[in-house]
C-alpha positions in Angstrom: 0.0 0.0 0.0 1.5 3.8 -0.6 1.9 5.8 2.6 -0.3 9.6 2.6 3.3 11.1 3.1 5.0 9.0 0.1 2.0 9.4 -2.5 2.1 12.9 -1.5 5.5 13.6 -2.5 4.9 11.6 -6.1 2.3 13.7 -6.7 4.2 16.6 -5.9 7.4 15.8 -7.9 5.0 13.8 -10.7 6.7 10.3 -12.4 6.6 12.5 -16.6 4.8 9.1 -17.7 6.0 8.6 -21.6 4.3 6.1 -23.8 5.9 4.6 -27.4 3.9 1.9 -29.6 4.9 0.7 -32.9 3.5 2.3 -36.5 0.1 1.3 -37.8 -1.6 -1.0 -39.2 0.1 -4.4 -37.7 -0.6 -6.8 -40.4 -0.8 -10.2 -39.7 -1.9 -13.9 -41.4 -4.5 -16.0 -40.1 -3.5 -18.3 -37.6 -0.1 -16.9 -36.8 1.1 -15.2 -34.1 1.6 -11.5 -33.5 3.1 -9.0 -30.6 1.3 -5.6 -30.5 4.8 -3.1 -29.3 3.8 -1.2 -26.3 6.2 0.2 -24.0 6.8 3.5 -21.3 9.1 4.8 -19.1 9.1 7.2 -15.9 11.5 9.6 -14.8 12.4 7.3 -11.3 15.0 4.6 -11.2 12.5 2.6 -10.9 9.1 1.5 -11.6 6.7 1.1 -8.3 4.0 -0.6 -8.9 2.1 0.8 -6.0 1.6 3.8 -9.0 1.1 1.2 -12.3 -2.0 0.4 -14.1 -1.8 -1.2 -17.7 -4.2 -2.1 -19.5 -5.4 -3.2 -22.8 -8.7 -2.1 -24.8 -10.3 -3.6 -27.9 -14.1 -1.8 -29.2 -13.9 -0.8 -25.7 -13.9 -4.2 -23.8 -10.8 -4.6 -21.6 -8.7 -7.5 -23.0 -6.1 -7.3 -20.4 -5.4 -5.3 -17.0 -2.2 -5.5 -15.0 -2.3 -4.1 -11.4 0.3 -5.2 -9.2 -0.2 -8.6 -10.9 -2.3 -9.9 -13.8 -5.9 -9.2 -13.2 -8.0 -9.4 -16.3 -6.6 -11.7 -19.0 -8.5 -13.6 -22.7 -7.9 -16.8 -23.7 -4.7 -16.1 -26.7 -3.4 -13.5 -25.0 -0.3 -12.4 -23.0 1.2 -9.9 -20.9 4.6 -10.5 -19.0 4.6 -9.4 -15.0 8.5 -9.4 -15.7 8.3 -7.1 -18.9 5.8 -4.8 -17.3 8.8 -4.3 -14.7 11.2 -3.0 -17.4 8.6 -1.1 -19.1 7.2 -3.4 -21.9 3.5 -3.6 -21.8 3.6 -5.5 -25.0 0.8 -7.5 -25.9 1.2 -10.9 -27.5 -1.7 -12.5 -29.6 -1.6 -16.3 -30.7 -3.6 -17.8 -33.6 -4.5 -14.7 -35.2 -8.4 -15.1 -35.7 -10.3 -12.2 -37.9 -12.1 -11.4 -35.3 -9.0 -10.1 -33.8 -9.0 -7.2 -36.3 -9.0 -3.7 -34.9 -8.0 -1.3 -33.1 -6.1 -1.6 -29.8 -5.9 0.8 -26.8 -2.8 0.8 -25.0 -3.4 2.7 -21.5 -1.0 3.1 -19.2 -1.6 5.0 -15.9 1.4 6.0 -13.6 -0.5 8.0 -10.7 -1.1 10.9 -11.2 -0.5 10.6 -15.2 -2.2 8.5 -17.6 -1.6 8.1 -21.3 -3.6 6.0 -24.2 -2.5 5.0 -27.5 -3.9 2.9 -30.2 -2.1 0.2 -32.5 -4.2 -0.9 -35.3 -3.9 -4.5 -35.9 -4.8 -6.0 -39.7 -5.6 -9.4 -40.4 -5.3 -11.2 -43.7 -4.9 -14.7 -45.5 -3.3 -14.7 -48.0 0.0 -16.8 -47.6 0.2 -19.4 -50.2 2.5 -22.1 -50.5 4.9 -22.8 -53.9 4.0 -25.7 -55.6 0.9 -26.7 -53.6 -3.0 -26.4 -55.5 -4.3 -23.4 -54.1 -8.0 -22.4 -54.7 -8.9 -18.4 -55.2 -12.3 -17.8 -53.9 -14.8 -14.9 -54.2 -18.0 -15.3 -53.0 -21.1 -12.8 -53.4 -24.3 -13.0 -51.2 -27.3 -11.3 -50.3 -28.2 -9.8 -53.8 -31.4 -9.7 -55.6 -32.2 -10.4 -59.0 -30.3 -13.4 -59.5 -28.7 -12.4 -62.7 -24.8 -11.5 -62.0 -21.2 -11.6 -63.2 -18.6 -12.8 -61.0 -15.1 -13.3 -62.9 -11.4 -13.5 -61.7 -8.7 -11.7 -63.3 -5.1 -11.4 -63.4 -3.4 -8.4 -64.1 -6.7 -7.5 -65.9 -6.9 -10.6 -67.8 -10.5 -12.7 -67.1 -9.2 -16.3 -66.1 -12.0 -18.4 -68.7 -10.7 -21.1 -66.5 -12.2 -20.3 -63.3 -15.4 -22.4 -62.7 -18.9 -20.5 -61.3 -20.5 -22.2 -58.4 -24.2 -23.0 -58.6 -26.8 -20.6 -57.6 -28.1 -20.7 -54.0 -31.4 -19.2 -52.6 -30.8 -17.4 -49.3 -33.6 -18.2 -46.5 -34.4 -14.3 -47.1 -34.9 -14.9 -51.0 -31.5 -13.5 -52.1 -29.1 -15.4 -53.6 -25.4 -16.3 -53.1 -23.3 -17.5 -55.5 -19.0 -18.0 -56.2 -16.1 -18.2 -58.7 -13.1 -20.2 -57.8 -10.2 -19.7 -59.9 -7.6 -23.1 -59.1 -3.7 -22.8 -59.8 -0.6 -24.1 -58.6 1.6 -20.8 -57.5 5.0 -20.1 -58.4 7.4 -17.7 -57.4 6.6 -15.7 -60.5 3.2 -15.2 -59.2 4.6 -12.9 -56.3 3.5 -9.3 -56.7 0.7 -10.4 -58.9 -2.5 -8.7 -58.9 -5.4 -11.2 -58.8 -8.7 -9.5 -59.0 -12.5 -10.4 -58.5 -14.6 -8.6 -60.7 -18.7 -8.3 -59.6 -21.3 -6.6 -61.6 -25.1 -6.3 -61.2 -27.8 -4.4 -61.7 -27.9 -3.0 -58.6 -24.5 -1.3 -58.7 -23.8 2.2 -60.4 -20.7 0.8 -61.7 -19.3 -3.0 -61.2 -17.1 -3.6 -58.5 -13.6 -5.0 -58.8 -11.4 -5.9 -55.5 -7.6 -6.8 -55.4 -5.5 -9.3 -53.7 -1.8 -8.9 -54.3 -0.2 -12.3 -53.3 3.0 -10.4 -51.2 4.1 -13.8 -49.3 4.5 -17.5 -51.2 5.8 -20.2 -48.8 8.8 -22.2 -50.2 7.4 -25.7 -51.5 6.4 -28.6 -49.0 6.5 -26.2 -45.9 2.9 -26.5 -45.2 1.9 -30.0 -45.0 -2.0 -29.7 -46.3 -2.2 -31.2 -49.9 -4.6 -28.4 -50.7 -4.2 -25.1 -49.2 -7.8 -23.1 -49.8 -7.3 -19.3 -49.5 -10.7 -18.0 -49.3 -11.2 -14.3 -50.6 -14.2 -13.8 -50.0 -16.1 -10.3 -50.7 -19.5 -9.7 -49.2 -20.4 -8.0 -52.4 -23.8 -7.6 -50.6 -22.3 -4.8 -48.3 -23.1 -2.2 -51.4 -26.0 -4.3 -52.5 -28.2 -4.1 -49.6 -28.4 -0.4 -49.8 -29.8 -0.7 -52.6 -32.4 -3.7 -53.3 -35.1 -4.9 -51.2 -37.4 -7.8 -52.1 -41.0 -7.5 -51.2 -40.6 -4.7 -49.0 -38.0 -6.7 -46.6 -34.2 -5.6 -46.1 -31.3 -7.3 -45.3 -28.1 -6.8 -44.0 -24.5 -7.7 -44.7 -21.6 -6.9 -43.2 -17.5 -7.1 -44.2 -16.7 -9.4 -41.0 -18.2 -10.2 -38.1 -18.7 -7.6 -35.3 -18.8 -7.7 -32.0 -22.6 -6.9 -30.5 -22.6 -3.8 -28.1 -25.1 -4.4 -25.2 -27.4 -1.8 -23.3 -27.9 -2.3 -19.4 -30.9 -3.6 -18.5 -34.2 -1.3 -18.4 -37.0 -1.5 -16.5 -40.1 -0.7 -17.3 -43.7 -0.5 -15.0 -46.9 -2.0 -17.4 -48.9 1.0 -17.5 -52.8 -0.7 -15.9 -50.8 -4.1 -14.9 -49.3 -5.1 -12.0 -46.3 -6.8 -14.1 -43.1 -5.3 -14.9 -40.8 -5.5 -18.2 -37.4 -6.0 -18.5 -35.7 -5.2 -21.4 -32.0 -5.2 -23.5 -31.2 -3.5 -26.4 -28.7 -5.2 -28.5 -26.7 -3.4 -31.5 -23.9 -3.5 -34.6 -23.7 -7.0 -34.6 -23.1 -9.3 -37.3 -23.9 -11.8 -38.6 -28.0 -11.9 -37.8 -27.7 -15.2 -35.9 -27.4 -14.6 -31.9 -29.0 -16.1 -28.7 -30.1 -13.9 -25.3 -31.0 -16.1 -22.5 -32.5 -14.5 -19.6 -33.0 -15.4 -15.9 -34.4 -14.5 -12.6 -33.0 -15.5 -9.4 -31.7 -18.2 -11.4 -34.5 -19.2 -13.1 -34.4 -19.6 -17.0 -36.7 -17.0 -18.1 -38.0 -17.5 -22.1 -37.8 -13.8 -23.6 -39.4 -12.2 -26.9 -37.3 -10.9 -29.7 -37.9 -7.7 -31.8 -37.7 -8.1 -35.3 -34.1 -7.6 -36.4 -33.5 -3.9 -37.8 -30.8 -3.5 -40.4 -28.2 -1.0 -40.4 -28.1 0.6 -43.2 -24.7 2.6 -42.3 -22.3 -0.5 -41.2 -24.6 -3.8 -42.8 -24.9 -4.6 -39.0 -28.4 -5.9 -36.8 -30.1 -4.4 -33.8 -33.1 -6.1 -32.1 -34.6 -5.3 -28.5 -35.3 -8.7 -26.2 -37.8 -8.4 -23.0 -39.4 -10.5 -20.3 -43.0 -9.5 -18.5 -42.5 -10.7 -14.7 -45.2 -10.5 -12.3 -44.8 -7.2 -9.7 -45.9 -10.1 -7.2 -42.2 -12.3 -8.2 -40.1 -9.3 -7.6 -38.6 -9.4 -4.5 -35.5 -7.1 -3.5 -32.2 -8.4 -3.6 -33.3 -10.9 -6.4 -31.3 -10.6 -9.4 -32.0 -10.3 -13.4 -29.5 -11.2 -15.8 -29.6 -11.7 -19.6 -26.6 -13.5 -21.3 -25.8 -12.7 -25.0 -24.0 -15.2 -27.2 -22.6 -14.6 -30.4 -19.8 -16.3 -32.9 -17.9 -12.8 -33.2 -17.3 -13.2 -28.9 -15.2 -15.9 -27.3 -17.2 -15.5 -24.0 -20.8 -14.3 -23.5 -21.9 -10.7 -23.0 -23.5 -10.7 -19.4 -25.6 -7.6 -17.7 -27.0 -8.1 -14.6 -29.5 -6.3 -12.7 -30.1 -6.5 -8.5 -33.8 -5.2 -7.7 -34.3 -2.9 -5.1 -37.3 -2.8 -2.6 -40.3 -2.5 -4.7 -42.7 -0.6 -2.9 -39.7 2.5 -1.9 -37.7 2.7 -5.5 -39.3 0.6 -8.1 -42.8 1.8 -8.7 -43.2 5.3 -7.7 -46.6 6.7 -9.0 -46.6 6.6 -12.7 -48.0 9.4 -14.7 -49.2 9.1 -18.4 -46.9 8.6 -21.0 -46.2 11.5 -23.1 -45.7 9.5 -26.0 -46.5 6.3 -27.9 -44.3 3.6 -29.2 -44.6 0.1 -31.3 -42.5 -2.8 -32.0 -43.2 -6.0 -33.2 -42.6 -9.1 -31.1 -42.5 -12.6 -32.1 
């Protein structure tokens, strides 16, 4: 613990906290590993950690916190106690997943001083191996009508040898379709530009996206037979903004995103002595998720809104909510929904402890000003 006397003298004299972190973006491959540089110094001999906070930040979650000793850590990622002491905060990441793409906050606080900075982390896939059949593929989804033109090229050349995938009806009435362009890599393809070319009628102008194959493994290093670099391009991202079928929109998004999740509000049934509970959940993609809900540890079956589509970012938002009985409510009991989605390695959890009901829950209600709907299924 610091003494009144000694923290009062640190403030006094200050620690002139500086922070250094490596140029952005970090690019890294799928499945490799990857160390985001993050290191600081302080104008003492040496670093007490009485004084030391570090942590680390990703779309505002905290991936990792060191105070005095490790405190918050995820599954794939590091922080060394002994490199924290010699002023590398680094953070290592193993099997680089896309859903590791984004931007990191470095924060570092050294009482009374605290500095943030961000290190932009890039994930791609496409190392290829010499030598070893490597498919090309570029996929396009969510589009309506079905008529569309999906070639590779190379170096502006169409490639008549890449083979068009069969058409696929989406459960929304869209469709999905894909062009896989096969070859066995060379050396000479390095610095190539390999390009998947999209039109439709839905587009001003056709779109055409680039993959420049920067990194080919010597041959036999990667013991698959078939190495399958998928490419894919949710052409859909431009699409959606502009084609609906039969009055219903859908979304599509470049990669998966993380949901954001509201606390939990509570709401008084105007005329019934129930009370509903409800989350809003946002930004997240793709549409598929599951929010479980309980009270005092009972499973609780909640109703879903139907999903809205982003238009901005391709991403969903829906509101879930439970009715409870004002009669089951008791104080100290405790609400809690749990979010699951593919984009997060744990569940999203927000809890909610009720207070005594008849002194802070359900003061008298006045008329609402206003007037609401939403659909529930």
């Amino acid at each position: 613990k610091v003494s009144i006397l000694s923290l009062f003298f640190f403030l006094l004299l200050g620690a002139a906290l500086n922070v250094n972190i490596e140029p952005s973006p970090v690019i890294s491959d799928l499945g490799s590993d990857v160390l985001l540089h993050c290191s600081f110094t302080v104008d003492t001999p040496s670093i007490d950690f009485s004084f030391l906070i570090v942590k680390w930040f990703l779309k505002g979650v905290v991936l990792m916190e060191f105070n005095d000793k490790i405190t918050v850590s995820r599954p794939r990622m590091k922080m060394s106690d002994t490199e924290i002491s010699k002023g590398n905060a680094s953070l290592s990441i193993s099997d680089i997943r896309i859903v590791d793409e984004g931007d990191y906050i470095c924060s570092i606080l050294y009482t009374p001083e605290k500095i943030e900075k961000t290190v932009s982390l890039a994930v791609k896939g496409n190392v290829i191996s010499e030598s070893k059949e490597t498919d090309l593929v570029c996929s396009a989804s969510g589009y309506h009508p079905t008529e569309i033109t999906v070639q590779w090229l190379r170096n502006g050349q169409v490639l008549n040898d890449a083979k068009l995938s069969s058409l696929q009806r989406n459960p929304d009435n869209t469709s999905s379709i894909s062009s896989t362009y096969t070859f066995t890599p060379t050396n000479q393809d390095k610095d190539k530009a390999y390009s998947c070319h999209v039109n439709h009628t839905a587009l001003r102008k056709p779109i055409e996206e680039d993959i420049l194959l920067k990194k080919i493994l010597a041959g036999g290093s990667i013991g698959s037979t078939l190495i399958t670099t998928f490419i894919t391009w949710l052409i859909c991202k431009l699409l959606f903004k502009l084609v609906t079928f039969i009055g219903h929109s859908f979304c599509c998004c470049s990669r998966t995103s993380r949901p954001e999740v509201s606390d939990i509000k509570e709401i008084p049934v105007s005329g019934e002595d129930e009370v509903k509970f409800t989350v809003d959940v946002s930004k997240f993609y793709p549409k598929e998720i599951q929010i479980h809900w309980s009270h005092n540890g009972k499973h609780l079956e909640g109703k879903t809104s139907e999903q809205h589509c982003n238009v901005n970012d391709g991403t969903y938002s829906v509101t879930n909510q439970i009715v409870i009985p004002e009669r089951e409510l008791k104080e100290k009991y405790q609400i809690k929904v749990t979010i699951k989605h593919e984009s997060m390695e744990e569940p999203a959890v927000k809890e909610k402890t009720l207070q005594d009901p008849e002194t802070t829950r359900f003061p008298t209600a006045q008329p609402a000003t206003n007037i609401t709907t939403q659909t529930f299924y």
